[in-house]
C-alpha positions in Angstrom: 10.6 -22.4 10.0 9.6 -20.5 6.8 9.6 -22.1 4.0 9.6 -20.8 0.5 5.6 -20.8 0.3 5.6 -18.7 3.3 8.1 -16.0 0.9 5.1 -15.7 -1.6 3.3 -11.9 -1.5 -0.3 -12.3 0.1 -3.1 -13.1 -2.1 -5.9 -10.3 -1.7 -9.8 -11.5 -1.5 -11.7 -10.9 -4.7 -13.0 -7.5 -4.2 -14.2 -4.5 -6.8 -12.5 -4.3 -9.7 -9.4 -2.3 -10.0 -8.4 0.1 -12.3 -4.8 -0.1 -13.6 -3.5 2.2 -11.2 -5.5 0.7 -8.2 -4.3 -3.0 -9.6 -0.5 -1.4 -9.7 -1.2 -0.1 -5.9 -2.1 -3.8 -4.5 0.7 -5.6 -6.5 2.8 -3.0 -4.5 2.0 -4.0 -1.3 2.4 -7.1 -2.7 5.8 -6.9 -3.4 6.7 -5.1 -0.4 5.6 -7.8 1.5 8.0 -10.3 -0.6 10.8 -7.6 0.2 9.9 -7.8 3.8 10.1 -11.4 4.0 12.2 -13.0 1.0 15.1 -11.4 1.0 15.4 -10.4 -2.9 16.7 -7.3 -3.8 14.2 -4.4 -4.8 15.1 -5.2 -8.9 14.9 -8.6 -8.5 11.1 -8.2 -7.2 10.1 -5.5 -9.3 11.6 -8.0 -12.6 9.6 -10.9 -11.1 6.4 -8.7 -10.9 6.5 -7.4 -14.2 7.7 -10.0 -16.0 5.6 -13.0 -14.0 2.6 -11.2 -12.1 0.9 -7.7 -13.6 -1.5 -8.7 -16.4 -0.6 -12.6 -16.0 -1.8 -15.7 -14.0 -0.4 -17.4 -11.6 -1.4 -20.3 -9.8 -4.8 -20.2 -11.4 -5.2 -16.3 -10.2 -5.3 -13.7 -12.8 -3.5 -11.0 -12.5 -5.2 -7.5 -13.4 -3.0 -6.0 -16.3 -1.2 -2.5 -14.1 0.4 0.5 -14.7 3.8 -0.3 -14.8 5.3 2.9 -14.1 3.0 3.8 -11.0 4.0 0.3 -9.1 7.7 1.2 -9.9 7.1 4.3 -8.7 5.6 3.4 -5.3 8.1 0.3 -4.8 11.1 3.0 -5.3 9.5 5.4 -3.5 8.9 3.2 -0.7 12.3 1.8 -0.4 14.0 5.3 -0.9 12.1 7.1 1.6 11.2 4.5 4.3 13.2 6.8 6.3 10.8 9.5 6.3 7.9 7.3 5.9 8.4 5.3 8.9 8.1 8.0 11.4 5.0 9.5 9.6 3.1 6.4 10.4 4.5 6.2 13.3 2.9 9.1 15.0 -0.4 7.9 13.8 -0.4 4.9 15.3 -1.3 4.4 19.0 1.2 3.9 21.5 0.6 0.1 22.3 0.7 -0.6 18.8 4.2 0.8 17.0 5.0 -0.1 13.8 7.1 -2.7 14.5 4.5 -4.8 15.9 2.3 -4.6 12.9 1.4 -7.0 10.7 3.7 -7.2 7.4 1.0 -6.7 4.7 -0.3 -4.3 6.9 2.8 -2.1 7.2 3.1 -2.4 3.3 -0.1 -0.8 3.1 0.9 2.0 5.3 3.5 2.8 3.4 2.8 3.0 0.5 -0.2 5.0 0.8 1.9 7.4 3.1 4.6 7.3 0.3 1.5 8.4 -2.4 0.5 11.3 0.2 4.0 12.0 0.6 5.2 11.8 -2.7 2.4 11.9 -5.6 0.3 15.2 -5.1 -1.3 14.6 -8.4 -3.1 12.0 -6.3 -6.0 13.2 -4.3 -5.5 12.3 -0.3 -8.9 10.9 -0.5 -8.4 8.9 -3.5 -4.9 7.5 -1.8 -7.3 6.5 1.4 -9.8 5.3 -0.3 -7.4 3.3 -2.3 -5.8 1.7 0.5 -8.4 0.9 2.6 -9.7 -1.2 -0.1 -6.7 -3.3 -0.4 -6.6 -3.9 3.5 -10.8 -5.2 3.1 -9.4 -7.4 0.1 -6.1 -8.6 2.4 -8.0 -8.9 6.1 -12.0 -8.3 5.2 -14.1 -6.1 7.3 -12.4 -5.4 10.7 -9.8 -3.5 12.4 -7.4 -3.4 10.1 -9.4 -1.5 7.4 -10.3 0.9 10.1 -6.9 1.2 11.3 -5.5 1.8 7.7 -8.2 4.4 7.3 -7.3 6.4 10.6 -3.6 6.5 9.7 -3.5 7.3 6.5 -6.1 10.7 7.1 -4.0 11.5 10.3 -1.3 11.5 7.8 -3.1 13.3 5.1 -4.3 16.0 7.4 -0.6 16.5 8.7 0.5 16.4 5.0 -2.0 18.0 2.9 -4.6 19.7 5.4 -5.3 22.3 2.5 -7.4 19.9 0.4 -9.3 19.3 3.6 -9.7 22.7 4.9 -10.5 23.7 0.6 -13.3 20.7 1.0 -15.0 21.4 4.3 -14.9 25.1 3.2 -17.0 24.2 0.2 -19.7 22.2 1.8 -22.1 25.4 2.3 
């Protein structure tokens, strides 16, 4: 039976300090998680975060101050196009493992870095990897799930943005 511990987001290892887009990106997954599993409504959890979490302690944990915008952004963006986001990650995964059977802080993770390759361009695809893999070392430490997180999400990117690849590789001399 879950109980209304079980409904609280993840708490993510100590790991290197986060900018305040990076802190905005793990309070994110974060929320998607409490999405996933609580039941609240997107503006409900997006109030709670901004007003209770970002910048704040809780439970003796202090919360790195975020951009505000950007985690609104991805949480939106998430929710609006999970649609389309779904069956991007989907296709990256391996056939024993669909998305379904993953892991709920993992699937955050997934999606919202294939939201931010999908839908923030400003964002390099390597940065939005990089990003991402880093909250799945903070969430599960060194293992598969880093690894996993890292081979979807460049799948992704090379489906999605294969220019700033092919632009990269082309430069290397």
């Amino acid at each position: 039976m879950m109980t209304a511990a079980d409904k609280s987001p993840p708490t993510a290892r100590t790991f290197r300090p986060a900018n305040q887009r990076g802190a905005a990106r793990l309070a994110a997954v974060q929320a998607l998680y409490q999405l996933d599993v609580g039941g609240a409504s997107l503006t409900e959890v997006v109030a709670e975060f901004e007003n209770y979490r970002l910048g704040k302690e809780v439970d003796g944990d202090q919360y790195r101050d975020a951009d505000a915008a950007f985690f609104r952004d991805i949480i939106a963006g998430v929710v609006r196009e999970q649609r389309n986001l779904d069956p991007a990650i989907h296709v990256s995964l391996t056939p024993d493992w669909p998305l379904k059977r993953i892991d709920v802080t993992l699937r955050a993770i997934l999606r919202c870095g294939t939201y931010e390759l999908m839908g923030r361009k400003d964002v390099p695809a390597r940065v939005v990897i990089t990003e991402y893999v880093d909250i799945a070392s903070a969430f599960f430490g060194v293992g598969d799930e880093p690894r996993m997180v890292n081979g979807v999400l460049d799948t992704v990117a090379r489906k999605l943005r294969g220019e700033e690849f092919d632009a990269s590789s082309s430069n290397k001399g």
